[in-house]
C-alpha positions as CSV (number, residue, x, y, z in Angstrom):
1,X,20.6,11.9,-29.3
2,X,19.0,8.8,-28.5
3,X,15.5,8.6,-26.4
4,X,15.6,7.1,-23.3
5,X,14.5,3.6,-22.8
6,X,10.5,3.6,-21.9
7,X,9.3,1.6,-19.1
8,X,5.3,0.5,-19.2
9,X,3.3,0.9,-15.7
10,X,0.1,-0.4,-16.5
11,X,-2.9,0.2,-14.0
12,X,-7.2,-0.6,-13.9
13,X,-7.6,2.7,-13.1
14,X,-10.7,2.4,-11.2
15,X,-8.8,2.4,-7.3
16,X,-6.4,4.0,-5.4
17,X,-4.2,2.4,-2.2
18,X,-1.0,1.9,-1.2
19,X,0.5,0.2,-4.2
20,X,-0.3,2.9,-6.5
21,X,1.5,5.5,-4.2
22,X,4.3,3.5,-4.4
23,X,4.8,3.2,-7.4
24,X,4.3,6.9,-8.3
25,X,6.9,7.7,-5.7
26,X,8.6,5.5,-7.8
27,X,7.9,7.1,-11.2
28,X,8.3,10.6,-10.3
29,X,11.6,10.1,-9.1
30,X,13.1,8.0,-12.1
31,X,15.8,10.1,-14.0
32,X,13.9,11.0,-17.5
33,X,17.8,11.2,-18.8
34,X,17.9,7.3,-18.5
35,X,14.3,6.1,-18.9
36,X,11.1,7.2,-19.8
37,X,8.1,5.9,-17.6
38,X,4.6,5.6,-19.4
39,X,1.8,5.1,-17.0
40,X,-1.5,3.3,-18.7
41,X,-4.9,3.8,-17.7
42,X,-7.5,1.0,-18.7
43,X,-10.6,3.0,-16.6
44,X,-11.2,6.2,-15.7
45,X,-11.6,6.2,-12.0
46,X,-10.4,7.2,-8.7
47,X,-6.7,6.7,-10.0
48,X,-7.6,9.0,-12.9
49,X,-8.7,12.2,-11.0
50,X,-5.5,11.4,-8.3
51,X,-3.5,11.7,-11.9
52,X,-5.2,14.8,-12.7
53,X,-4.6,16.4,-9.8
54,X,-1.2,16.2,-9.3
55,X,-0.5,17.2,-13.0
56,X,1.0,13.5,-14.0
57,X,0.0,12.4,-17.4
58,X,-0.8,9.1,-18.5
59,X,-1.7,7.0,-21.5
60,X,-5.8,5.4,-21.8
61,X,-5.8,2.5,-23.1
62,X,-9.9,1.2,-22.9
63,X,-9.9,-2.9,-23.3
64,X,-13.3,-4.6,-22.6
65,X,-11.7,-6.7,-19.3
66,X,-9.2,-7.7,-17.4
67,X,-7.6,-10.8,-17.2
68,X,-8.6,-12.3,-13.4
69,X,-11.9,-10.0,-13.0
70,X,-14.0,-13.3,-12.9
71,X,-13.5,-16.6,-12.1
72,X,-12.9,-19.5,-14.3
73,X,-10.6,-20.2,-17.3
74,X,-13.0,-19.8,-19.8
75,X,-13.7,-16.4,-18.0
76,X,-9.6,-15.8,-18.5
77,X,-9.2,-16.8,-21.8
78,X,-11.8,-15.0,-23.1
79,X,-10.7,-11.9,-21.2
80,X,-7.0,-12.4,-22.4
81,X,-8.3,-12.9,-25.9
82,X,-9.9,-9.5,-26.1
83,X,-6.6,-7.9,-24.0
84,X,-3.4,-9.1,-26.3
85,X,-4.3,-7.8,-29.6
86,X,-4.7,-3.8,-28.5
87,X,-2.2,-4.4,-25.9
88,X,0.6,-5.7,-28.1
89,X,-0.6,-3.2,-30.4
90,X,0.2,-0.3,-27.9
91,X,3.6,-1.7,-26.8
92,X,4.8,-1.9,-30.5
93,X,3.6,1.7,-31.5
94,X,5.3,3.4,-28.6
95,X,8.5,1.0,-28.3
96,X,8.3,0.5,-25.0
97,X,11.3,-2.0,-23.8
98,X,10.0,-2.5,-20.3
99,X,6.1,-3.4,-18.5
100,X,6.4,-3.0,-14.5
101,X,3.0,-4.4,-13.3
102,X,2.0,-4.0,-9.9
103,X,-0.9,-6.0,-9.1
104,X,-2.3,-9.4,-9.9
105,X,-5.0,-8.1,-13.1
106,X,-2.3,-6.7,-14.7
107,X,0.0,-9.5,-14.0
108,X,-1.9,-11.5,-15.6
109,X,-3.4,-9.7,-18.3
110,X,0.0,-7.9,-19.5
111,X,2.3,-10.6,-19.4
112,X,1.7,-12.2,-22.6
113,X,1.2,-9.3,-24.7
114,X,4.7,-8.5,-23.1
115,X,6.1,-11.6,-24.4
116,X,4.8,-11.4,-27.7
117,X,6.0,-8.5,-28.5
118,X,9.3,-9.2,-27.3
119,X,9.7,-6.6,-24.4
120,X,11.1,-7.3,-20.8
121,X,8.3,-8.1,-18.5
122,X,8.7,-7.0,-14.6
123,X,6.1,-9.0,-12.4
124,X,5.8,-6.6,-8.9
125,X,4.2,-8.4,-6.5
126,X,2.8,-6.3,-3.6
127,X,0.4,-8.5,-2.3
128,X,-0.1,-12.2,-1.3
129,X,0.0,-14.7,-3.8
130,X,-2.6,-16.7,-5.3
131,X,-1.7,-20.2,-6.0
132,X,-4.1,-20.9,-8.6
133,X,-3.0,-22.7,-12.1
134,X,-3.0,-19.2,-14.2
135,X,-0.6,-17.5,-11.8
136,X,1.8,-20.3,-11.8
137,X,1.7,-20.6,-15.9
138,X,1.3,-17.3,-16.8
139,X,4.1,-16.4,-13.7
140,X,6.7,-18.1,-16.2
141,X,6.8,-15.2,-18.4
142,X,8.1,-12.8,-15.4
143,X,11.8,-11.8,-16.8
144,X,12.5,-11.0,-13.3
145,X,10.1,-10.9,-10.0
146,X,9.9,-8.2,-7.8
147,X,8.5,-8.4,-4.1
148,X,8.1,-5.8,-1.3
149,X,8.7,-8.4,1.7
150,X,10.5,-11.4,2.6
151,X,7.4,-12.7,3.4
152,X,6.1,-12.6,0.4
153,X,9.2,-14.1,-1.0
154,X,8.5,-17.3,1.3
155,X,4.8,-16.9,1.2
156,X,5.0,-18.1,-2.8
157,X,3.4,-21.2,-3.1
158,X,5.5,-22.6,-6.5
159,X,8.8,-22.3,-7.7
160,X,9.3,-19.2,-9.6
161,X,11.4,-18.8,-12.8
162,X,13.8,-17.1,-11.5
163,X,14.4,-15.9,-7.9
164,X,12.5,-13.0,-6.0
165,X,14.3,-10.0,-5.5
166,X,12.7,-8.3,-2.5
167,X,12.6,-4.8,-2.6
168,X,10.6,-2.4,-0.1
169,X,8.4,0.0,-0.6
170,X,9.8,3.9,-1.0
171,X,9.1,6.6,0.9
172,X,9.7,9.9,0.7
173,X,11.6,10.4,4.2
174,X,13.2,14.1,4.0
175,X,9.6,15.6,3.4
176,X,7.5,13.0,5.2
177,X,9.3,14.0,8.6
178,X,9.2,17.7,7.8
179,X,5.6,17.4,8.2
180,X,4.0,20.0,10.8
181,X,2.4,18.2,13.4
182,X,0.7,21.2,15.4
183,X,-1.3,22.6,12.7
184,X,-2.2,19.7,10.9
185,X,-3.7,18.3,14.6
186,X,-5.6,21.5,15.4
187,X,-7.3,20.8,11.9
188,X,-7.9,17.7,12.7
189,X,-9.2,18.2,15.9
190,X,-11.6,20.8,14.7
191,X,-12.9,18.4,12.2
192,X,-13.7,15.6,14.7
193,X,-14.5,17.8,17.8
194,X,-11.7,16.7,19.9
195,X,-10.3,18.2,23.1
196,X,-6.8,19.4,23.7
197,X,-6.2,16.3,25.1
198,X,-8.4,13.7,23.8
199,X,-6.2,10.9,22.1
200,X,-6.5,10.7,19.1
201,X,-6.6,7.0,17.4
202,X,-6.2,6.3,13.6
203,X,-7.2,3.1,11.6
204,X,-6.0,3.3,7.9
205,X,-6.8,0.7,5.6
206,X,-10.1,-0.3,3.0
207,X,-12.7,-1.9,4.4
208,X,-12.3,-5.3,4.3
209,X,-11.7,-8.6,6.3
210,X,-8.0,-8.7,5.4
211,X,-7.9,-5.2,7.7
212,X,-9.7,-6.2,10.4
213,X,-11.8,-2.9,10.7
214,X,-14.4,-4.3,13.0
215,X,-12.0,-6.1,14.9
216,X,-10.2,-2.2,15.4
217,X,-14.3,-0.9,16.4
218,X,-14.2,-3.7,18.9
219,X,-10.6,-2.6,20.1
220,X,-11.8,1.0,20.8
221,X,-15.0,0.0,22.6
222,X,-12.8,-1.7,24.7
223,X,-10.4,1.0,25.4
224,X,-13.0,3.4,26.5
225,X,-14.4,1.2,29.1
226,X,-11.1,0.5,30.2
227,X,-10.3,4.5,30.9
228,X,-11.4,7.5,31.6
229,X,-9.3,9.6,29.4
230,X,-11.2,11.3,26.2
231,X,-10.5,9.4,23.1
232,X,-11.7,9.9,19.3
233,X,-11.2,7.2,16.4
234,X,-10.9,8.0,13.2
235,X,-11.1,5.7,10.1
236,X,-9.0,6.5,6.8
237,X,-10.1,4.6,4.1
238,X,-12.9,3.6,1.2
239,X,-15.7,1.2,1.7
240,X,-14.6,-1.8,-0.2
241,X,-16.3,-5.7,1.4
242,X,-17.6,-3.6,4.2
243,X,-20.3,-1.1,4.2
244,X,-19.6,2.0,5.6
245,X,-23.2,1.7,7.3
246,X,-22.4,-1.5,7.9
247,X,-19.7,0.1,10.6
248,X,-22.2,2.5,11.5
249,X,-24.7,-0.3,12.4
250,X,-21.8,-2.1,14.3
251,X,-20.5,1.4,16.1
252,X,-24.1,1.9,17.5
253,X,-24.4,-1.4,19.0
254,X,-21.4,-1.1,21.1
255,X,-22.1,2.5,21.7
256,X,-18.8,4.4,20.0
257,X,-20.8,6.0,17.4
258,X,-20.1,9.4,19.6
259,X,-16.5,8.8,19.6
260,X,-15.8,7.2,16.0
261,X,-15.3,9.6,12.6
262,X,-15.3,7.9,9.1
263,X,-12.9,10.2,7.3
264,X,-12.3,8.7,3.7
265,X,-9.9,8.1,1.9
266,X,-7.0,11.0,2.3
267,X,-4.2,11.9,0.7
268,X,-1.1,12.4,1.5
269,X,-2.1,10.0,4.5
270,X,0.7,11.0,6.4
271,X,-0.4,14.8,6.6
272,X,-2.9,13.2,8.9
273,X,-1.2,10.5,10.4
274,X,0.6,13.4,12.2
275,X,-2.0,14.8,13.6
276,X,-2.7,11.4,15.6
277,X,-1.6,9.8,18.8
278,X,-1.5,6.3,18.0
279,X,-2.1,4.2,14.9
280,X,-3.4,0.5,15.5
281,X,-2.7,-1.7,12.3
282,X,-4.7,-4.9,13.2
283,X,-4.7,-6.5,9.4
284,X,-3.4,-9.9,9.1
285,X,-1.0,-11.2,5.7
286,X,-0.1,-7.7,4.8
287,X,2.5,-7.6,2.2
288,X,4.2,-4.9,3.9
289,X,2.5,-2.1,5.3
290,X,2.8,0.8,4.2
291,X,0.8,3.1,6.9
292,X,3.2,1.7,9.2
293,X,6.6,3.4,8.0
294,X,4.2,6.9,7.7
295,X,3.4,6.4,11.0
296,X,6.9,5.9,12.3
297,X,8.3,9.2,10.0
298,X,5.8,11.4,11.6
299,X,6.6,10.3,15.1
300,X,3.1,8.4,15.5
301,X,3.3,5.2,17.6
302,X,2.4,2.3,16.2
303,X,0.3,-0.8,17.5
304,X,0.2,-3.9,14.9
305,X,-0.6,-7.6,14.7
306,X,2.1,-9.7,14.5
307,X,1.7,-11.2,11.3
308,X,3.2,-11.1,7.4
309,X,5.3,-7.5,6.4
310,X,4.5,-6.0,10.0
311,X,7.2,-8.3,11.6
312,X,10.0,-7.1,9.0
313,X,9.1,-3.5,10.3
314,X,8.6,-3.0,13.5
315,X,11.2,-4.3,16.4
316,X,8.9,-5.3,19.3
317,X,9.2,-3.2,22.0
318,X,11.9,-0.9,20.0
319,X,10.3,0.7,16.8
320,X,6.6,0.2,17.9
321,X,4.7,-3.2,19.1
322,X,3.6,-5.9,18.0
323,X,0.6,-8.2,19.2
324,X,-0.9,-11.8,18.5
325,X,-3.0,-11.4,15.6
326,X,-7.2,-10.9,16.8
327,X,-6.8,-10.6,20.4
328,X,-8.6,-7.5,21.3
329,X,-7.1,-7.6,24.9
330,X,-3.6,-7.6,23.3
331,X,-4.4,-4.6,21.4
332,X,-6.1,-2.8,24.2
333,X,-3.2,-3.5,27.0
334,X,-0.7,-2.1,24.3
335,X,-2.8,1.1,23.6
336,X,-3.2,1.8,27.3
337,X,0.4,1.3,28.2
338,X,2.0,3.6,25.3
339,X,-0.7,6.3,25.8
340,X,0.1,6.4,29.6
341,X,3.9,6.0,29.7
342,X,4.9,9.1,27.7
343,X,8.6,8.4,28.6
344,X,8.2,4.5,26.7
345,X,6.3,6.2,24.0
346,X,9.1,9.0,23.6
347,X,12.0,6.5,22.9
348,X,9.8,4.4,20.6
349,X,8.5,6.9,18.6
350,X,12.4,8.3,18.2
351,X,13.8,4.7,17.6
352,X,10.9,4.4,14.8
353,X,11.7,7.6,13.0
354,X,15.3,6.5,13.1
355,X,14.8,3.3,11.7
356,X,12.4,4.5,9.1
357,X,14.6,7.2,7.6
358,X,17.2,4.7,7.0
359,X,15.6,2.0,6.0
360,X,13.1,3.3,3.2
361,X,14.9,6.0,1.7
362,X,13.0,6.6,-2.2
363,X,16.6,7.7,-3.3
364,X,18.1,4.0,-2.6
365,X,14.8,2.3,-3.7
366,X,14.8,4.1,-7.3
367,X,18.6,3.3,-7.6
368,X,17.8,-0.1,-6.7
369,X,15.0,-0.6,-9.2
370,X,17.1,1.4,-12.2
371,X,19.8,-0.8,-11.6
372,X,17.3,-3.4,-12.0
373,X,16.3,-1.6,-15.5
374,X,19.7,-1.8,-17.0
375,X,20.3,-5.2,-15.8
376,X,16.8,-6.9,-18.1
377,X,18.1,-4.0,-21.0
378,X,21.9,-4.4,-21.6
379,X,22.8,-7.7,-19.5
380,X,20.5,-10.1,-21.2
């Protein structure tokens, strides 16, 4: 009987966000009869112990960098110089047909190992693009190009080799809405201290300037002058740019510090999602937006800045709101009219769920991405 054709997903290792959840959604649902996925490790890390935990195995393969950790082409060339060699090495040993990357690194550091040793080379992009010279080049070797938003399709600042195919992210919708909201909010309520009815507001996302997490500190200030009503914030998410005593610092100076909780990064986020009242998604140029399907499956109303992936999700007014990127007052006249007009909040939050479950079903993503797989292996 003949083995299944492999299919190389290629990660640092050292993180864990969004992409990588996709992309295991992905993986675990692949049929092993047709293809045979083969997740590689360059670090151990965060990504690692995720792997571990959930029983998935994967492939270590240590190489001294990554193309695109520094700056510079001699930075790059030296980088890819030390990568090709083991890589191509590893691709030829283990026959794999296809590499999937997901993120710019491994772009950039797999593709011409890829193409040397003659296997079909996927380039995912799940984030926005760089234009600098080695993207463009190196770009060129992408059999086909994958993106997660028409605005990332757009977004591409040079003429790709051949044209995007925009594919969204999976989710898992049947079990994602199955999700127990009660018990999972009387944890979290117990965690944080919260009331019966305090509000509950979520922020998930790293800590960076691309999420706008102390824009979302100034947003809740604001709200709690504005009412009366207990509130508690919470913050899903890993320091990354941002401190986390640099939010501490920033909470204390305009007094929240009582009413903020740094929770961490969690997993599955949508477990605790549910036991929300409202997520605010402030980041600007997202890709997507991941958190902001969750949201909608649990039945969590959602608050975002109009900008990048966010508009191809939400229908203003329908499926959740969106705002003008920044303005706090936006954000905080939203937040007060969805928490005090349950009936408004009832129909969006129904609308949402709706929308979600048919839009982002992991059943028609993995069919669309196999179909994909036989296209690069017996089409040409």
């Amino acid at each position: 009987m003949t083995s299944p054709p492999k299919i190389c997903f290629p990660f640092i290792g050292e993180t864990i966000g969004g992409s990588h959840l996709s992309t295991l959604l992905l993986i675990n649902h692949i049929d092993r009869q047709r293809f045979h996925p083969v997740i590689v490790l360059h670090r151990q890390g965060a990504l690692s112990a995720f792997l571990g935990k959930q029983g998935i195995s994967y492939e270590l393969l240590t190489i001294k960098n990554c193309v695109g950790r520094e700056i510079g082409f001699l930075h790059h060339t030296y980088a890819l110089m030390q990568a090709i060699i083991p890589i191509a090495r590893f691709l030829r040993q283990n026959k794999i047909q296809i590499v999937h990357t997901q993120d710019m690194r491994m772009h950039l550091t797999w593709a011409l190992p890829a193409k040397l040793v003659r296997c079909r080379f996927i380039w995912h992009q799940r984030s926005i693009w760089s234009s600098s010279r080695l993207v463009r080049w190196v770009s060129r070797c992408a059999d086909r190009t994958v993106v997660i938003s028409d605005f990332i399709s757009k977004q591409c600042p040079f003429p790709l080799r051949n044209p995007a195919i925009t594919i969204t992210n999976p989710f898992d919708t049947s079990s994602i809405s199955q999700i127990m909201r009660p018990s999972i909010s009387a944890s979290l309520r117990q965690e944080i201290h919260a009331d019966a009815n305090a509000k509950i507001i979520a922020f998930v996302g790293n800590y960076t300037q691309q999420k706008r997490i102390l824009l979302f500190l100034e947003i809740a200030a604001a709200l709690i002058r504005q009412t009366d009503h207990p509130m508690k914030f919470v913050l899903f998410g890993e320091e990354r740019e941002i401190s986390g005593n640099e939010i501490d610092a920033m909470a204390n100076r305009l007094a929240i510090a009582p009413f903020l909780f740094r929770l961490g990064f969690r997993t599955p986020i949508e477990t605790w999602l549910a036991a929300c009242d409202l997520l605010i998604a402030p980041a600007v140029q997202e890709a997507h937006g991941r958190t902001l399907v969750e949201s909608m499956l649990v039945g969590v109303p959602v608050i975002a800045a109009a900008s990048g992936g966010h508009c191809e999700i939400i229908r203003h007014g329908e499926t959740g709101w969106l705002v003008a990127p920044d303005q706090i007052s936006e954000f905080v006249e939203a937040a007060l009219r969805l928490l005090h007009d349950p009936i408004l909040t009832s129909t969006i939050v129904k609308n949402a769920n709706q929308s979600a479950r048919q839009t982002y079903s992991i059943h028609s993503h993995v069919d669309t991405v196999c179909k994909l797989y036989d296209d690069l292996l017996y089409s040409g």
